[in-house]
Structure formats: C-alpha cells, structure tokens
C-alpha positions as CSV (number, residue, x, y, z in Angstrom):
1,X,-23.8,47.5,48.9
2,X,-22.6,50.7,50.5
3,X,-23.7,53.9,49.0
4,X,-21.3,55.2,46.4
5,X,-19.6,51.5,46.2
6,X,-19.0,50.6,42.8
7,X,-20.9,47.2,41.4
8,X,-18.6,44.1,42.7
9,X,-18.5,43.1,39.4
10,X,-14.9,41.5,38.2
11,X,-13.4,40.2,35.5
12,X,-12.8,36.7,35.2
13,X,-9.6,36.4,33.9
14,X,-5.6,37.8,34.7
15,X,-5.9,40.1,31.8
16,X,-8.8,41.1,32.7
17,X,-7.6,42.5,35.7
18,X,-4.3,43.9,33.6
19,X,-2.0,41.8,35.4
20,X,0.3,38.8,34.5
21,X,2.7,36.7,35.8
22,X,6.5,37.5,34.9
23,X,9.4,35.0,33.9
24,X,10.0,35.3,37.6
25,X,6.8,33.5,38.8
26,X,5.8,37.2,40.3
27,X,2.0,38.9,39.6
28,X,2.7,42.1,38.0
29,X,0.6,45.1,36.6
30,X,0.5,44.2,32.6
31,X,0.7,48.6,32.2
32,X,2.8,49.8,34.7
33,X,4.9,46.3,36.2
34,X,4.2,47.0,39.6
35,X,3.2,44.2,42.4
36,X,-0.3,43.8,42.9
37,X,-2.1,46.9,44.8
38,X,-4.9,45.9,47.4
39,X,-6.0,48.9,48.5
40,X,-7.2,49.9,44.4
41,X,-9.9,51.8,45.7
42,X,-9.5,54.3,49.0
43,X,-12.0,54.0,52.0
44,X,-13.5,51.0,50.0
45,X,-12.0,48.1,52.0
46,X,-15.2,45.0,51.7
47,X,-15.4,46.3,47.7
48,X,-11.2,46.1,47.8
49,X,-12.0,42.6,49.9
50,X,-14.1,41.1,47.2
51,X,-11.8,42.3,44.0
52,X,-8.9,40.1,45.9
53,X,-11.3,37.0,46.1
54,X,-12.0,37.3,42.6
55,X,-8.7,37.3,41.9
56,X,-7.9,34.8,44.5
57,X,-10.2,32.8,42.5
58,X,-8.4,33.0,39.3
59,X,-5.2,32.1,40.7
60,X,-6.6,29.3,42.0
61,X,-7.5,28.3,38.4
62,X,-4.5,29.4,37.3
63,X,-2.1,27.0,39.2
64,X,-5.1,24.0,38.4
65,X,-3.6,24.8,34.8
66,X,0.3,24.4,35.7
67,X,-0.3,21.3,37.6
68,X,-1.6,19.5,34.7
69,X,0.4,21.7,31.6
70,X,3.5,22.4,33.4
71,X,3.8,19.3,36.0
72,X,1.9,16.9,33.9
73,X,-0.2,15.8,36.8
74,X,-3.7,14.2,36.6
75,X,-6.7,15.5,37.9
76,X,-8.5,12.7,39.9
77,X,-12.3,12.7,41.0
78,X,-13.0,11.3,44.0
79,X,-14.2,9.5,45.7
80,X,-13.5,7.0,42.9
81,X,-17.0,5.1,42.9
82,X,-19.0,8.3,44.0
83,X,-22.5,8.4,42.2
84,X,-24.2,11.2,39.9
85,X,-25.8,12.7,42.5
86,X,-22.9,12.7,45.3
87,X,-20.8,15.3,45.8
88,X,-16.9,15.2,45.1
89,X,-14.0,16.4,44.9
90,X,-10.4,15.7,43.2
91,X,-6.7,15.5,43.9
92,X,-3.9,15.4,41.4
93,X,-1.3,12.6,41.0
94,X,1.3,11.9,38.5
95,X,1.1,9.3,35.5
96,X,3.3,6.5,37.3
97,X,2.2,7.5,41.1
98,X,0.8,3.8,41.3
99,X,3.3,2.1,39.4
100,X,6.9,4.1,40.0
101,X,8.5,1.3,42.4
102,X,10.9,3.7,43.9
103,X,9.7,6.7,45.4
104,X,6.2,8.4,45.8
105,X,5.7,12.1,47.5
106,X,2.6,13.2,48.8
107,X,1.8,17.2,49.6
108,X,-0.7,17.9,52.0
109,X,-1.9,21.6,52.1
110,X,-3.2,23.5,55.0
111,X,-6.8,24.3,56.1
112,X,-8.7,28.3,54.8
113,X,-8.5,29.2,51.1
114,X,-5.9,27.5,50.3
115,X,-6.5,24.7,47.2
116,X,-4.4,21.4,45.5
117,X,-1.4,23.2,44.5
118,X,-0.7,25.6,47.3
119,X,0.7,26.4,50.3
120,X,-0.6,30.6,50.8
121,X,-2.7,32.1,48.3
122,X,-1.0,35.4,50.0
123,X,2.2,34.6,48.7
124,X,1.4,33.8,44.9
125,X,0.1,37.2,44.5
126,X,2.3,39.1,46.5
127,X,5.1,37.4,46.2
128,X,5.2,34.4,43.8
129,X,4.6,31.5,42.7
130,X,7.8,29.2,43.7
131,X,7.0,30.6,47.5
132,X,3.3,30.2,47.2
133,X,2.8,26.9,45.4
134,X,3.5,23.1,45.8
135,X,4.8,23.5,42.4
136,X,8.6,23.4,43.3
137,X,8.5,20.7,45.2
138,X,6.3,18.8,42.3
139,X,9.2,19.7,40.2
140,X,11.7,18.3,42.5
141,X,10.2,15.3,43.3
142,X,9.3,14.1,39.2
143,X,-6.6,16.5,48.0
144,X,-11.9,18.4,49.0
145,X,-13.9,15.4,50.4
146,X,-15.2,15.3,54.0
147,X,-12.4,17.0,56.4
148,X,-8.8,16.8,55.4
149,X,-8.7,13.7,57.7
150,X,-11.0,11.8,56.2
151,X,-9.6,13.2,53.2
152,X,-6.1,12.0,53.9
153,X,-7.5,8.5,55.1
154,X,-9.3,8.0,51.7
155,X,-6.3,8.9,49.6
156,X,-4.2,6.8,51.1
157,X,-6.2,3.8,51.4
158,X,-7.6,4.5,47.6
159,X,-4.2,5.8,46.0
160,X,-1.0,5.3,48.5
161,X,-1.2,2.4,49.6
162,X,-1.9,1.3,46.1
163,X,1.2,2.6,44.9
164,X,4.7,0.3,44.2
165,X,7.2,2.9,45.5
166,X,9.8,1.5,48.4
167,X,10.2,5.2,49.7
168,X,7.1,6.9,50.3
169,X,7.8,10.5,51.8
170,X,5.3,13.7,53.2
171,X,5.3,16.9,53.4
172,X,2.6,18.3,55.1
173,X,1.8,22.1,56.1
174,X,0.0,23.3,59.2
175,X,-3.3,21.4,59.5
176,X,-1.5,19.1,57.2
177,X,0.6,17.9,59.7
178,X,-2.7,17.2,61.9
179,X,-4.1,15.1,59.2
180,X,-1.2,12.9,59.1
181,X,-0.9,12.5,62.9
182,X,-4.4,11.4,62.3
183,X,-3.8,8.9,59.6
184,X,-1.1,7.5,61.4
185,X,-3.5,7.0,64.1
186,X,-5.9,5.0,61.6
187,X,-3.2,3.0,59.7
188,X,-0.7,3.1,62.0
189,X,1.1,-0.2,60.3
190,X,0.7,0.3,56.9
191,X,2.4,3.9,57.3
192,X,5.3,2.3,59.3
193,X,5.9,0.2,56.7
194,X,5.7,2.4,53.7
195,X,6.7,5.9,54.8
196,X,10.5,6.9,54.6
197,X,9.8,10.1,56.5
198,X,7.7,12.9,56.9
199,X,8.8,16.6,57.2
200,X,6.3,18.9,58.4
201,X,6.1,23.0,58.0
202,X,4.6,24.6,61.2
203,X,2.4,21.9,61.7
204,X,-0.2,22.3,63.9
205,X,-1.1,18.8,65.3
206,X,-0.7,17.4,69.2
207,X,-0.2,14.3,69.5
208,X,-1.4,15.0,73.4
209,X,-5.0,16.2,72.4
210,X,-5.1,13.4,69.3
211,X,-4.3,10.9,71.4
212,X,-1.3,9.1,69.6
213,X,0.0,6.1,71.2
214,X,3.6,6.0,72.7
215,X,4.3,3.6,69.4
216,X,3.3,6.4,66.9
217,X,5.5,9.2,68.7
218,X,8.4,6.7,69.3
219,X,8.4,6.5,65.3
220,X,7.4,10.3,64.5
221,X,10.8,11.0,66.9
222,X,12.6,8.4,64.5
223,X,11.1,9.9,61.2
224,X,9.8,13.0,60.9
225,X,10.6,16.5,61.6
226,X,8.7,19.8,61.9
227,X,10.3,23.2,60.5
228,X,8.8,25.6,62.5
229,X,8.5,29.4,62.0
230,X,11.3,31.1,64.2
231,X,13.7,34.1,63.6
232,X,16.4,31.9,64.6
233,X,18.8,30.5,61.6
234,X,17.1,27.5,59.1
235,X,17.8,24.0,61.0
236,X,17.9,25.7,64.3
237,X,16.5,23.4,67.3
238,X,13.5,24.5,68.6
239,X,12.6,23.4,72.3
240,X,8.6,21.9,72.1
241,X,6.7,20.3,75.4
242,X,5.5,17.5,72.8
243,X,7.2,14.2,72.9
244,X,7.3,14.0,69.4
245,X,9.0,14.8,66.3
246,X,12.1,17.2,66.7
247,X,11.6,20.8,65.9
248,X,14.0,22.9,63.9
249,X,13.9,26.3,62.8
250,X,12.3,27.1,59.1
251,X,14.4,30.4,59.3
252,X,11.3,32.6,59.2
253,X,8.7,33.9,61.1
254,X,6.1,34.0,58.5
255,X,3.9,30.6,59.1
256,X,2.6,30.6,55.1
257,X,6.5,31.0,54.3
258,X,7.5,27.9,56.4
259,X,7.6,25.0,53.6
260,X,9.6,27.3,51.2
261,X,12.3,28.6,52.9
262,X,12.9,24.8,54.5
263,X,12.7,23.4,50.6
264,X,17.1,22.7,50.7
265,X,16.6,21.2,53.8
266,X,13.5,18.7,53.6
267,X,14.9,17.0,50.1
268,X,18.3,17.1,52.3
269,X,16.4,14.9,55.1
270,X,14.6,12.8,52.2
271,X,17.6,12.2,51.2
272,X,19.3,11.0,54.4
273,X,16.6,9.3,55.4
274,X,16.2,6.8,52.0
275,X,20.0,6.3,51.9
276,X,19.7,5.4,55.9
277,X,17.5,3.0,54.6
278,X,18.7,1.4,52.0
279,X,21.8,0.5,54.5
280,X,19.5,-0.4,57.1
281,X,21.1,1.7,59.5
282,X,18.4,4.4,60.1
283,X,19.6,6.4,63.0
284,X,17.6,8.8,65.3
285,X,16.7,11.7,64.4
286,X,17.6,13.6,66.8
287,X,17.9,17.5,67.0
288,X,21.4,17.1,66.9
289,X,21.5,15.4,63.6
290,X,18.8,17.8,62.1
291,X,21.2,20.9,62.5
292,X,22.1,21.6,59.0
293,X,25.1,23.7,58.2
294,X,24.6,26.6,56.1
295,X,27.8,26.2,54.1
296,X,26.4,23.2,53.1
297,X,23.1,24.4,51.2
C-alpha cells in the first residue's frame, strides 16, 4: 500500500457502494443519479483500480442472480461426474434445454473478466445492462472448466448434443468464435448436422492458424457470419483474407459493443436461416445476401 492510500477495503454489496441499477438497466449513484465515477479518488489510480474490481465482482453476482430470477435459467456444475476433491465450474441452461425439440441457443462469452452472462463487464457499469449482458438475447431466444475449448467440447458433448431441438443456433463473441472453430474441428459431423447457423461478434479465430479443413470452411461460408467492429453502417461487407465465413459490419467500432448493436440482425439471420431450412432450400450466404437494409430493422 502506497503511503497516504486509504485501506482497499470495500463493501460487498451495490448499496454498499450507494449505487443501483435504474428501470433503464443503467448503474447509477443511489444520492446523486449520476453514472458510475472511476476516478473516486484523485492521484489514487491502483486504490481507484481495486474499488472497480470489487465492484466488478458484485456485478458479476448480480447478473448470476438475473439469470436464474429473471431468465429462470439453471445453474449447472460441471463437469457432471467431477469428485469432492476436483475442481469445477458451472454453466446455466434453461429447464427444457434438453427436451425443447425445436430450437436450442447457446452463448459463448469471450476470454478476460468477463463471466456466464456477459459480453463486457465495461459496458454493465458504464453503460448498462441490455449492452453488457447475454441477458437480451436469453430473453429473445425463451460456460469455467479447462480452456474455453475444452470447455465448449465438454458442453456440447455433455449437454448439446444431448438436447432434442431440430435448430440449434450460436452466438459466440471474440474468443468465442475461436472456441467454436475449434469444436467444429473436434465434432465436425455432429455440428453439421445439428447447427442451423452460427453468428459471430468480432470473433477472433483463424481458421488458417487452427487448421480447419476445406470441409469446415466450405460450411462456415454456408452458415455463419461474423459482425465485425467497423464504422461503416450495420450489415455492411467487410473485405477479410480468410476463406471463411462472410464479414459484415456490427456498425461500431467498439469490440465489447459488437454483439449488441448486431442483436436485430443475428435473430434476422436465425431466422432466415431456419425457414431456409425447413424448405430445404438453404442458399449461400453470401455477403450479398447478408446486406440488411436499414428500413427494414
């Protein structure tokens, strides 16, 4: 501790810290209303540091608490058969996840700070919680064991492939999107034949340096599609040098704000691709067919 730094003692709850979330989903002071303040005490940036993990750490909490109350999802131990003594970890899933025999979502968060339930812990407390949290999707739609790969391998093979739906679809963020190249690469059929299609928000995988077989890109081309961060207009192309899934513009530059500001547009694409098919006439998605107008949003 630097001389003169106060104690990095915190509370352990929102109120403690006098703030609260609003009707709006944003974190505001409970005294004076205004957005969270950082910089709380000057010239005191590792003591200001540590008061914004402790908080960070409630909020983490705090969204555990709407996944279950407000989303009614399950927390899950795994892995499933794991012993006294072994370490685990959890994921949450809905009641009927295993049983609903029409659709089943899965949402794969990034790498960092980050836990089940969010996309940027950044954006809950400064901006709020529909930006920062899986929880809109969740809504829309009605995993820490080993590295996410292994991580996504185990919750498929334990929970996914388990499940009854006909239209499995992802949504994976940044190192998300590596972890399902990855799966795809270990249970390359099974995905084929259960996965409807897979929208990805700035993701960071290369299916070069990963070494995905021509097979796997040929399908990620037909069935997937990354919303990158770009000042360019939302469902913009993007040019990559990957022969992979097309690239369209999330209509922001902001990597953590990638999944939210492409929300219209990925349950638009889930929902082309499951009526495509249903009619079995799944076309290509191509970047031509992912420009989305914006008078139709």
């Amino acid at each position: 501790m630097k001389k003169d730094e106060p104690p990095l003692d915190f509370p352990d709850t929102l109120e403690g810290f006098e703030y609260a979330f609003n009707e709006k989903g944003q974190l505001r002071h409970i005294k004076t209303g205004e957005p969270f303040v950082f910089n709380y005490r000057e010239d005191l940036h590792r003591w200001n540091q540590k008061r914004y993990e402790a908080l960070g750490e409630i909020i983490t909490k705090y969204v555990y608490e709407l996944l279950e109350k407000e989303c009614n999802l399950k927390k899950i131990s795994i892995p499933v058969d794991a012993t006294e003594s072994e370490p685990k970890s959890f994921i949450f899933m809905s009641e009927d996840a295993l049983t609903n025999p029409q659709k089943l979502m899965v949402l794969i968060h990034g790498s960092g700070v980050v836990r089940a339930g969010q996309w940027a812990r950044r954006l809950i407390i400064n901006e709020d919680l529909d930006s920062g949290t899986q929880i809109p999707f969740i809504k829309r739609a009605v995993d820490e064991n080993g590295s996410p790969e292994e991580h996504a391998l185990y919750v498929w093979d334990h929970f996914i492939a388990q499940s009854a739906a006909e239209n499995v679809f992802f949504v994976a963020h940044s190192y998300g999107g590596l972890a399902f190249v990855e799966l795809m690469i270990q249970r390359e059929a099974d995905v084929k034949s259960k996965v409807t299609a897979v929208a990805l928000t700035d993701s960071v995988h290369n299916v070069w340096h990963q070494e995905a077989g021509k097979t796997i890109r040929e399908w990620m081309r037909e069935n997937c599609c990354n919303w990158v961060s770009s000042s360019e207009p939302l469902d913009t192309s993007v040019e990559s040098m990957l022969p992979d899934c097309p690239r369209v513009s999330a209509g922001t530059d902001r990597h953590e704000l990638t999944s939210w500001k492409s929300f219209p547009s990925i349950f638009k694409f889930f929902t082309e691709a499951s009526e495509a098919k249903t009619s079995s006439l799944k076309p290509a998605l191509t970047r031509r067919s992912h420009r989305i107008k914006h008078d139709e949003l």
